[in-house]
N, C-alpha and C positions, 0 to 999 in steps of 0.2 A: 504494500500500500504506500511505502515511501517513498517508493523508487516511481509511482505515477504520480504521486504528490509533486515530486520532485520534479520531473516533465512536466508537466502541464505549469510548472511557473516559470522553466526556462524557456516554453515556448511563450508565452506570455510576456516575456521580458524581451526576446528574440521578435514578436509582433508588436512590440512597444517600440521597438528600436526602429526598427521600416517605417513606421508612423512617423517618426521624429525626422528621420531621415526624407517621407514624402513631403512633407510639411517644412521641411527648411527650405530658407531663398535656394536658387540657383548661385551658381557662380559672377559675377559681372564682367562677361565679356564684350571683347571691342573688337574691331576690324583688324586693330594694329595687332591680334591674340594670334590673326591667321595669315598673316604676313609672308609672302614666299617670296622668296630673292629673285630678281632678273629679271623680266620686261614684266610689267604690269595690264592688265586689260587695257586698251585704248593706245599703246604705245606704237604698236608696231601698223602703220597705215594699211588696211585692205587694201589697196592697189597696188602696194609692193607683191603678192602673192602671184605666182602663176598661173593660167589656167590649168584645169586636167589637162588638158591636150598635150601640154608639156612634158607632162610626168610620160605620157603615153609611149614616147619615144625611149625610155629603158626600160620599164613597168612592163611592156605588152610583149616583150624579147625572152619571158617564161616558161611561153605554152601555152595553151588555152587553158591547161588543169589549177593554174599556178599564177596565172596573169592577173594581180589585184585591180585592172584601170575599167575592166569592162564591169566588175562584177560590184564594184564597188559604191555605184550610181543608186543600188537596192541595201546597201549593207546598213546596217544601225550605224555605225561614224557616217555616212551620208547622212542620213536622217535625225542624227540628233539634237541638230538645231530648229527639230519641230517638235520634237516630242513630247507631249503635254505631260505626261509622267516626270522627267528633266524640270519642267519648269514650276510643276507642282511642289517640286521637294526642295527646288532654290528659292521657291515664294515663302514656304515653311521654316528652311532658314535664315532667312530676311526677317522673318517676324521674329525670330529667336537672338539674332545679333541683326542690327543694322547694316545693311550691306555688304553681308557678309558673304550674300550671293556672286560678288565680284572674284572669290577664290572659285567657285565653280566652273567661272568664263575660262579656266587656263588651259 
C-alpha cells in the first residue's frame, strides 16, 4: 500500500511540474536569436540569376535517367515558392518571433 501511496504522489508532483512548466512565459526571442552569417534575404538582386536554360547546357549531358533540368520544372524545389503549407508555417513563425520568417527565405 506504500509503494502506491508513494506513486501516485510522485506522479502528482511529476503533473504538477508540466503545469508549471505549461504555464510559464516562453523565452523572449528576436530576429537577431536567428541570425545566419552571409548574404541576407534581399541582398543578392534576382537579375543577377540565370535562366534554367543555362544550367541546361551541363545538367542535360547525364542521361535522361539522371538529367535534373527536365524533371525539375515538377519537382517540390520548383514549387516551393507556392506552396501554401511553406507559407502556412513561416506565417506561424512570424507570429511567434517577428520576422523571423526572413530565416526561412535562405
Amino acid at each position: 500500500m506504500a509503494v502506491t501511496a508513494r506513486w501516485r504522489w510522485a506522479g502528482a508532483a511529476i503533473c504538477g511540474l508540466w503545469a508549471l512548466l505549461a504555464l510559464a512565459d516562453p523565452l523572449p526571442l528576436t530576429q537577431r536569436d536567428f541570425l545566419v552569417p552571409g548574404s541576407q534575404p534581399g541582398d543578392v538582386d534576382a537579375s543577377s540569376f540565370f535562366p534554367p536554360q543555362n544550367c541546361r547546357s551541363c545538367h542535360a549531358n547525364t542521361g535522361v535517367d539522371a538529367a535534373p533540368h527536365d524533371s525539375w520544372r515538377g519537382s517540390l524545389m520548383a514549387q516551393a515558392g507556392r506552396d501554401p503549407l511553406f507559407f502556412a508555417q513561416m506565417t506561424t513563425a512570424n507570429q511567434d518571433v517577428a520576422n523571423v520568417g526572413s530565416y526561412c527565405l535562405r
